[in-house]
Backbone as CSV, one residue per row, in Angstrom:
resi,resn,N_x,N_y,N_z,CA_x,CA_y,CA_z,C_x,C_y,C_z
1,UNK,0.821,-1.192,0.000,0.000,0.000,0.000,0.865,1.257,0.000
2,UNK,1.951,1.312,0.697,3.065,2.501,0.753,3.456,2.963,-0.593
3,UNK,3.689,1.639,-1.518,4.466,1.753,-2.963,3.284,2.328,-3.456
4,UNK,1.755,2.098,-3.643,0.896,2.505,-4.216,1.096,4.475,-4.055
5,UNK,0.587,4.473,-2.762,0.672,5.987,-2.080,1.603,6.800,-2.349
6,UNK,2.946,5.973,-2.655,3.738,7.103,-3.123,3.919,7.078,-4.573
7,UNK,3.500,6.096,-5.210,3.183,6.593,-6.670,2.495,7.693,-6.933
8,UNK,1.498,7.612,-6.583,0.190,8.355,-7.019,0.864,10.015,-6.333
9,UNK,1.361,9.882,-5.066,2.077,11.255,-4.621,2.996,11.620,-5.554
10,UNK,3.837,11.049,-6.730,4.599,11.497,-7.719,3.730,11.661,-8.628
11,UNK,2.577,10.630,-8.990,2.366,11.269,-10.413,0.695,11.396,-10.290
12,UNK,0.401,12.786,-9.648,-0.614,13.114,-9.689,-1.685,13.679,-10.561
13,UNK,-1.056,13.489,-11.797,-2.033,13.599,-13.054,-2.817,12.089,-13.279
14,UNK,-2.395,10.953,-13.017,-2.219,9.710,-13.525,-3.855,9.534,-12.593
15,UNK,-3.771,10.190,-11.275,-5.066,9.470,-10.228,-5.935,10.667,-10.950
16,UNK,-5.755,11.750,-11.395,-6.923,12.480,-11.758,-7.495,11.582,-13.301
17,UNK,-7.019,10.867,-13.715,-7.255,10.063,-15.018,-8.170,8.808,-14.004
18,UNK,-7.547,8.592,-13.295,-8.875,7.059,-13.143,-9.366,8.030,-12.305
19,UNK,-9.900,8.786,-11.868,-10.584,9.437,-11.074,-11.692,9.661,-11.823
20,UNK,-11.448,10.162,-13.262,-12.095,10.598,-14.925,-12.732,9.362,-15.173
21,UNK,-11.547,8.278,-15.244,-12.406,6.857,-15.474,-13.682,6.505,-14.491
22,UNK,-13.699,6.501,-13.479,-14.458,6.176,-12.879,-15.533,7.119,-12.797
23,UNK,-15.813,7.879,-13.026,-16.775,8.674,-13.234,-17.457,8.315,-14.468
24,UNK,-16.796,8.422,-15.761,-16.520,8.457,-17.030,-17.942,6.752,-17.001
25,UNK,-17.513,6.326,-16.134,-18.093,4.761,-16.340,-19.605,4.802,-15.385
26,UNK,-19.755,5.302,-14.100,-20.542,6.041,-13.464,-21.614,6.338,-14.855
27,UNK,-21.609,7.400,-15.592,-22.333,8.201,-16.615,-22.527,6.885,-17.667
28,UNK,-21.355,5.964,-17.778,-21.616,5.160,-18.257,-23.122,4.399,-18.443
29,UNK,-22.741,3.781,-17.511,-23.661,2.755,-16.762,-25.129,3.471,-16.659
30,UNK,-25.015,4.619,-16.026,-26.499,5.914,-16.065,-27.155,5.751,-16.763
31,UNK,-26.467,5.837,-18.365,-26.966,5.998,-19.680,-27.082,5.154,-20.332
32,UNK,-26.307,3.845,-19.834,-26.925,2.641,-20.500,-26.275,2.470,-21.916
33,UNK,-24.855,3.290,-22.320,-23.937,3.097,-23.524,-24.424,2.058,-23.923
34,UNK,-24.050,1.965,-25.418,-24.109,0.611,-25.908,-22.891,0.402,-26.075
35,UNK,-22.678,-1.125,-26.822,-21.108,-1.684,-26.837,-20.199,-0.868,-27.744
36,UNK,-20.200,-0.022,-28.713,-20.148,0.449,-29.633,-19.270,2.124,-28.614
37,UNK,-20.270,2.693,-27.813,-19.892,3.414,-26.818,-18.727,3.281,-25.946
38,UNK,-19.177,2.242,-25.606,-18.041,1.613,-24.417,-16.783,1.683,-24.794
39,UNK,-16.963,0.942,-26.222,-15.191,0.865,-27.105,-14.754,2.276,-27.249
40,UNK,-15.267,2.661,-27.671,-14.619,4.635,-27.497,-14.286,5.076,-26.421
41,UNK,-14.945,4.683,-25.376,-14.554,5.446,-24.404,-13.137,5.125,-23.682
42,UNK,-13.711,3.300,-23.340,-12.231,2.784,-22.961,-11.387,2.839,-23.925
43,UNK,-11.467,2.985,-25.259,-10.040,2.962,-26.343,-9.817,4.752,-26.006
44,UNK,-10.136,5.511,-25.493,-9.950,6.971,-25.526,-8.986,6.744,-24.361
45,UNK,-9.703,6.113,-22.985,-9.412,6.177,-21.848,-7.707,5.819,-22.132
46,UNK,-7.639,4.735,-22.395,-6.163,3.628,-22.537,-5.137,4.632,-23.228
47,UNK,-5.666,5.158,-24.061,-4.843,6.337,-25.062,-4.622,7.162,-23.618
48,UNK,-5.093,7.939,-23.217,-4.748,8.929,-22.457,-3.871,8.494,-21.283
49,UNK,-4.149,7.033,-20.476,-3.708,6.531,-19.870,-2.464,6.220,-20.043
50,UNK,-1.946,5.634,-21.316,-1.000,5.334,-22.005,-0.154,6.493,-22.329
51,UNK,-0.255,7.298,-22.502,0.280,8.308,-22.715,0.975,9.392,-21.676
52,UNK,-0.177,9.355,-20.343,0.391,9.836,-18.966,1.652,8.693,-18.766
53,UNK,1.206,7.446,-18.738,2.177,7.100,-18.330,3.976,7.004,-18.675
54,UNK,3.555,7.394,-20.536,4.650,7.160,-21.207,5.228,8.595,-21.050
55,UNK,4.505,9.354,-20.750,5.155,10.823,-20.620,5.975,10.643,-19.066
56,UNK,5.393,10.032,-18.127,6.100,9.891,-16.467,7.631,9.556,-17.060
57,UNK,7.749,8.233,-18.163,8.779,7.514,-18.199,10.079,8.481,-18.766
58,UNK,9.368,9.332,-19.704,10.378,10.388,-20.176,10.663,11.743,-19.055
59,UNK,10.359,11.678,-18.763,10.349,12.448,-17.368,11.190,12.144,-16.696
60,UNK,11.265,10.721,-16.022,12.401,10.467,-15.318,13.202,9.716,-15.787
61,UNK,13.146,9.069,-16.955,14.566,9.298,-17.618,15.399,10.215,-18.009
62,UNK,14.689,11.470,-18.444,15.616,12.347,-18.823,15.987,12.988,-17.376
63,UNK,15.510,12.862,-16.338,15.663,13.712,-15.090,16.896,12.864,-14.970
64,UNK,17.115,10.974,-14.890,17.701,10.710,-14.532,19.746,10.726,-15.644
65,UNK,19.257,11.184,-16.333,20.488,11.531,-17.193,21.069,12.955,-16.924
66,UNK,20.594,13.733,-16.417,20.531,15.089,-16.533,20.381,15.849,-15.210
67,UNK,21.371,16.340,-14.587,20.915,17.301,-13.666,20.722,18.521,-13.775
68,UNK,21.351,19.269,-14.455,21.105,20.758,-15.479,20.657,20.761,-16.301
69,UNK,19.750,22.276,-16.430,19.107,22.693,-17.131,19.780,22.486,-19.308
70,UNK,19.071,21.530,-19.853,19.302,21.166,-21.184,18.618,21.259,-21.891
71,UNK,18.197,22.163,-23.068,17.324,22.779,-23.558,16.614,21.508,-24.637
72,UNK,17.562,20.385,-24.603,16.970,19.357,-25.385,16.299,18.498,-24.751
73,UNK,16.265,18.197,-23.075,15.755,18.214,-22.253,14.649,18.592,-22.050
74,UNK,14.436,20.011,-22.341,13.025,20.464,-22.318,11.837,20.195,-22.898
75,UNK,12.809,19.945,-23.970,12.088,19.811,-25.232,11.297,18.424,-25.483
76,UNK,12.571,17.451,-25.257,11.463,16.369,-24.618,10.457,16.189,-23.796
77,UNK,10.633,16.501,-22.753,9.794,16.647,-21.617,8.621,17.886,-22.337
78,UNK,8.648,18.575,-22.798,7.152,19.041,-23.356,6.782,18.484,-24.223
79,UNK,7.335,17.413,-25.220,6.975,16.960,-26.260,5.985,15.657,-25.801
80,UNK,6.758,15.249,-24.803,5.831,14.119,-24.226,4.641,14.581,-23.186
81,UNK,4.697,15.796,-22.494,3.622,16.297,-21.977,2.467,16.579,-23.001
82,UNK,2.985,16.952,-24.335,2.132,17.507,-25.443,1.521,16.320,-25.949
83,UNK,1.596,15.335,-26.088,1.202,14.135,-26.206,-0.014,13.878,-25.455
84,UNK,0.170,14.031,-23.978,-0.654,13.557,-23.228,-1.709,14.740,-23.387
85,UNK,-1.569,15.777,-23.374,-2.658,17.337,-23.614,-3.575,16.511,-24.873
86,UNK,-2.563,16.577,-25.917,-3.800,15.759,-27.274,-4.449,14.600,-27.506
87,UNK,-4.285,13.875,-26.213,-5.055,12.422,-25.877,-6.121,12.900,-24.807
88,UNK,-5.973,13.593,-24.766,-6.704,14.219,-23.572,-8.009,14.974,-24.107
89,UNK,-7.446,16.172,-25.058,-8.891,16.752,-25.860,-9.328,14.956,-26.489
90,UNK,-8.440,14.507,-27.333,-9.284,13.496,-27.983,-10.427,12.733,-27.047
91,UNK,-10.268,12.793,-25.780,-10.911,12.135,-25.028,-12.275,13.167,-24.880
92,UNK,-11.882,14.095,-24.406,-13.109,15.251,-24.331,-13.604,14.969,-25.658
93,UNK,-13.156,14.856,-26.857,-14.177,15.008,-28.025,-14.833,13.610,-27.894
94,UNK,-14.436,12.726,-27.807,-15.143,11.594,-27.810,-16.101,11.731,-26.764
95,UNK,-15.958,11.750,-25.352,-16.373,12.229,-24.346,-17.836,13.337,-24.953
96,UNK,-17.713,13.952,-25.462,-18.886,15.068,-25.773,-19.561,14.372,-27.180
97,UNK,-19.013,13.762,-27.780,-19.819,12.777,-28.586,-20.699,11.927,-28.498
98,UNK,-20.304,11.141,-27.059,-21.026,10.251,-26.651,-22.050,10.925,-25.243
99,UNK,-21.930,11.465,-24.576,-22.393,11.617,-23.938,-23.331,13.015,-24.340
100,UNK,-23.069,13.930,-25.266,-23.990,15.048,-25.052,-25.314,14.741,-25.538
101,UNK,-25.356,13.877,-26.511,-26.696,13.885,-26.565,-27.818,13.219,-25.676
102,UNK,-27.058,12.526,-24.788,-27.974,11.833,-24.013,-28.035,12.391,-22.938
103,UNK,-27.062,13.755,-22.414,-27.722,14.653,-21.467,-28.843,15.595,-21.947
104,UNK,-28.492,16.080,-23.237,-29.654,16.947,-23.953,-31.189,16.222,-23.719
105,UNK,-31.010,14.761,-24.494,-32.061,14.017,-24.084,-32.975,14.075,-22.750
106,UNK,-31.902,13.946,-21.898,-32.319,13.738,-20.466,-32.999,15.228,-19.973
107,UNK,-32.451,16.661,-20.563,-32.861,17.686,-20.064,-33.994,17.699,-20.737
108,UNK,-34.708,17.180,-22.107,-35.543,17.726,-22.476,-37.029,16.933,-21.831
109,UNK,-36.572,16.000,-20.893,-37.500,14.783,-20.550,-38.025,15.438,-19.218
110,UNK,-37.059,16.266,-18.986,-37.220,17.049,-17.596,-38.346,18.306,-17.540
């Protein structure tokens, strides 16, 4: 449980992602997705997931090569943050694909 706790204390983008998931599935389940749904969401989810994580790895690899400031350095390290930013809208677009119309739905029932 310690190793868990201090993961998540380093990479605190990673718990706001299943935090997303679990919600994400919450609304799921609400709405009654079909299978078709589901695959988007979790193939969105895994992308974004995949991507936090592959961005952590460049992170501390290059931290661990590098103790000064290296402008090629940087460059990685935003390149792989930038990665995770555009898996991220992709998720919001999918995310608002699937789900807006069935809140619209729901408001107009109201």
């Amino acid at each position: 449980m310690k190793k868990i706790k201090s993961f998540f204390n380093r990479e605190q983008n990673l718990l706001i992602h299943i935090i997303a998931t679990i919600l994400v599935t919450i609304l799921g389940i609400y709405f009654k997705l079909s299978i078709q749904e589901w695959v988007l969401i979790y193939f969105v989810v895994a992308l974004v997931i995949s991507s936090e994580l592959l961005n952590s790895a460049i992170e501390l690899a290059v931290d661990m090569f590098t103790q000064e400031f290296n402008p090629l350095a940087m460059v990685a390290k935003d390149t792989a943050a930038g990665a995770v930013v555009i898996s991220a809208f992709t998720a919001l677009g999918v995310g608002i694909y699937v789900f807006l119309p069935k809140i619209i739905l729901l408001f107009k029932m109201i």
